[in-house]
DRENDO-1510 file (C-alpha; in Angstrom, 1 decimal, always signed):
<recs>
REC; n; res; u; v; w
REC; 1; UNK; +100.6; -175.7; +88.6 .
REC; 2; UNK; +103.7; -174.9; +91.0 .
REC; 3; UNK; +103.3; -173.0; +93.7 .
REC; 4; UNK; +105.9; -170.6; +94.8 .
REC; 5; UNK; +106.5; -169.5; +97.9 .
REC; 6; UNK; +106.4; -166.2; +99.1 .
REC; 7; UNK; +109.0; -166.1; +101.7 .
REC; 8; UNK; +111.9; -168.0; +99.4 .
REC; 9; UNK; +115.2; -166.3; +101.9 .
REC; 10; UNK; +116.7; -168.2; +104.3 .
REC; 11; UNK; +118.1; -166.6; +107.5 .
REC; 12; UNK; +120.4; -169.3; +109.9 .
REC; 13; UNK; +121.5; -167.9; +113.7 .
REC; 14; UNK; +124.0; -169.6; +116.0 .
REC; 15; UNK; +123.2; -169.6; +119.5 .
REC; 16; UNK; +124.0; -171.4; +122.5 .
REC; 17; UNK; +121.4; -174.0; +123.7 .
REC; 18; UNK; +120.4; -171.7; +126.7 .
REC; 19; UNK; +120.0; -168.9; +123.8 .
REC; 20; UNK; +117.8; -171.5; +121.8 .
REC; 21; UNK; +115.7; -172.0; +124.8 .
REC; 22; UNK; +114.8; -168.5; +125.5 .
REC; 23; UNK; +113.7; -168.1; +122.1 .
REC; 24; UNK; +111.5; -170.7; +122.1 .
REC; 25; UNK; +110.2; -169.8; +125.3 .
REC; 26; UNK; +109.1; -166.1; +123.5 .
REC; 27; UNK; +107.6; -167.5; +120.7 .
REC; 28; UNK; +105.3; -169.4; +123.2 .
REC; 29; UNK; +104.7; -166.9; +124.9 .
REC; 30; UNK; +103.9; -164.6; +122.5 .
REC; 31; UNK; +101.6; -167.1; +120.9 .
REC; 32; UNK; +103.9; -166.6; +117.4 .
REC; 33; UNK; +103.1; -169.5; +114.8 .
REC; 34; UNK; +105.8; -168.6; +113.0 .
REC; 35; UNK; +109.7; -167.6; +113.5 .
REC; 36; UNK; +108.7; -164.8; +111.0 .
REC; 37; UNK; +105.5; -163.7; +113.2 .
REC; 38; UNK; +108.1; -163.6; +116.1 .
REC; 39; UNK; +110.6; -160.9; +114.3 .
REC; 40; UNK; +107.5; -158.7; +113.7 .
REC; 41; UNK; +106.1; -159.0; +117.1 .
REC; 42; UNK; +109.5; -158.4; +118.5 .
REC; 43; UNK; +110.0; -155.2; +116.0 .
REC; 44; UNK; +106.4; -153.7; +116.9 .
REC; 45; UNK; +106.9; -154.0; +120.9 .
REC; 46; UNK; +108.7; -151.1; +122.4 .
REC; 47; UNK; +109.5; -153.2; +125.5 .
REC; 48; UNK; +110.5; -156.7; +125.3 .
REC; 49; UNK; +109.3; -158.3; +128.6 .
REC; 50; UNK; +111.3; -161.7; +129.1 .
REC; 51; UNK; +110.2; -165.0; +129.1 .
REC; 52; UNK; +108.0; -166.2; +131.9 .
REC; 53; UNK; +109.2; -169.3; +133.6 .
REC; 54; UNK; +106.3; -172.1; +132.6 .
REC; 55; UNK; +104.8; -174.7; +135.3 .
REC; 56; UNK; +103.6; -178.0; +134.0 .
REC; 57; UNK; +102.4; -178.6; +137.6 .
REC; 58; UNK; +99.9; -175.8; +138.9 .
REC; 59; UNK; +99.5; -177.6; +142.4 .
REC; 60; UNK; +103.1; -176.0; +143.0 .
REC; 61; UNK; +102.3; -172.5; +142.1 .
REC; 62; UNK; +98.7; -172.9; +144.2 .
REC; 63; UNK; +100.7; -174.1; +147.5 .
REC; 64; UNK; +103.2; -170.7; +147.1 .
REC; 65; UNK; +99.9; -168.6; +146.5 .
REC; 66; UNK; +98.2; -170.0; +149.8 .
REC; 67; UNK; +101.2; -169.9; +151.7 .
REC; 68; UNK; +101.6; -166.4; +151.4 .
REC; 69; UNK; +98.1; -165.6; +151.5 .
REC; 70; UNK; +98.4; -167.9; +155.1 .
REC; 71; UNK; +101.3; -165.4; +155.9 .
REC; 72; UNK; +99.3; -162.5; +154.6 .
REC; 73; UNK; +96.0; -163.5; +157.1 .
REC; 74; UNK; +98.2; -164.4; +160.0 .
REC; 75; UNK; +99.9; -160.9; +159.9 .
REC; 76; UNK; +96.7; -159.2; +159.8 .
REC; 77; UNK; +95.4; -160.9; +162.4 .
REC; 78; UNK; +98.1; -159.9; +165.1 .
REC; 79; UNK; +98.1; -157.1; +164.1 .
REC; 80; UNK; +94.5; -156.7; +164.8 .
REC; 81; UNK; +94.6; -158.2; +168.3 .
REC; 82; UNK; +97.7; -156.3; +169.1 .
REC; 83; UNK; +95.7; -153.1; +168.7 .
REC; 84; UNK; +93.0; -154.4; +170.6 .
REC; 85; UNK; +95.4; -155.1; +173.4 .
REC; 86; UNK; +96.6; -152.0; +172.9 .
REC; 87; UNK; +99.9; -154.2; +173.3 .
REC; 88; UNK; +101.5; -153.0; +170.1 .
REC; 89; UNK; +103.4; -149.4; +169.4 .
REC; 90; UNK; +102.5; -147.1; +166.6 .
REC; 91; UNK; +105.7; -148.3; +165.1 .
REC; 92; UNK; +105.6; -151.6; +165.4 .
REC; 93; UNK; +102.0; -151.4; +163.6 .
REC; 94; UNK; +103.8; -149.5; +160.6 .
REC; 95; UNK; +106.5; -152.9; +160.7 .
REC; 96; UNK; +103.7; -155.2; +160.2 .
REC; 97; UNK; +101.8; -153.0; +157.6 .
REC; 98; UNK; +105.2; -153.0; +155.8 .
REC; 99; UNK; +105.7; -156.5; +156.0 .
REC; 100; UNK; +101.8; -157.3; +155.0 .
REC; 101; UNK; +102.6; -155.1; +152.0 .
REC; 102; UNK; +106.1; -156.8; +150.9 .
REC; 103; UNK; +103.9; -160.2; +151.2 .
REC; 104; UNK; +101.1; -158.7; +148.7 .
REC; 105; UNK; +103.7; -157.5; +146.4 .
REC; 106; UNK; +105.2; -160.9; +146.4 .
REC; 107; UNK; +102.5; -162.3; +145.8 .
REC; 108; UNK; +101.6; -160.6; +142.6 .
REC; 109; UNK; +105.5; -160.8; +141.4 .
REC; 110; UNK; +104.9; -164.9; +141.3 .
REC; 111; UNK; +101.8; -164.0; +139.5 .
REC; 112; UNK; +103.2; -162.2; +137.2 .
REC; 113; UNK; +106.6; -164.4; +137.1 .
REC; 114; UNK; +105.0; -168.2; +135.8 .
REC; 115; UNK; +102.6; -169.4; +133.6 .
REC; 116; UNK; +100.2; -172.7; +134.3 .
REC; 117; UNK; +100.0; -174.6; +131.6 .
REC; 118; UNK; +98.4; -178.0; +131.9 .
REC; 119; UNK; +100.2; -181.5; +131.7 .
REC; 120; UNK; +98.8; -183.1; +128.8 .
</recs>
């Protein structure tokens, strides 16, 4: 006996190679087996978050994460013995909290920016 197959229609898209890319980049990342499962996943989601860049090498995303959490300590701790001092202006103290914050939130952007995925 013959099988038939359900899904018999063809669809064929041009796209650029860049184009390509990207696509294949959301169907990873939204774990689609299928090009099918990608259109339905892509038609049920309100928002359409793009692509995530994708690290073969998670020493490089560890180093950025420890730098700024280097940054992060090293800002805090001025900041501390500045007020200790009493060597630091109310102002100045408001900078620094600014500047520990902008590090934080840049740390959670590369976070939320790459994905590790391990060299096989």
């Amino acid at each position: 006996m013959d099988k038939q197959r359900k899904h018999n229609s063809k669809i064929i898209i041009r796209c650029s190679a860049e184009q390509k890319e990207a696509l294949l980049q959301t169907k990873t990342q939204l774990r689609s087996g299928t090009w099918i499962e990608l259109i339905e996943k892509l038609v049920k989601k309100k928002k359409i978050e793009q692509p995530r860049a994708i690290i073969q090498d998670d020493v490089y995303l560890l180093d950025i994460l420890q730098e700024l959490k280097r940054i992060g300590v090293n800002l805090n701790q001025s900041t501390k013995l500045a007020n200790i001092n009493k060597t630091i202006t109310s102002a100045e103290t408001a900078q620094l909290k600014k500047l520990a914050n902008s590090v934080s939130s840049l740390k959670n952007k590369v976070l939320k920016t790459f994905v590790i995925t391990r060299a096989k």
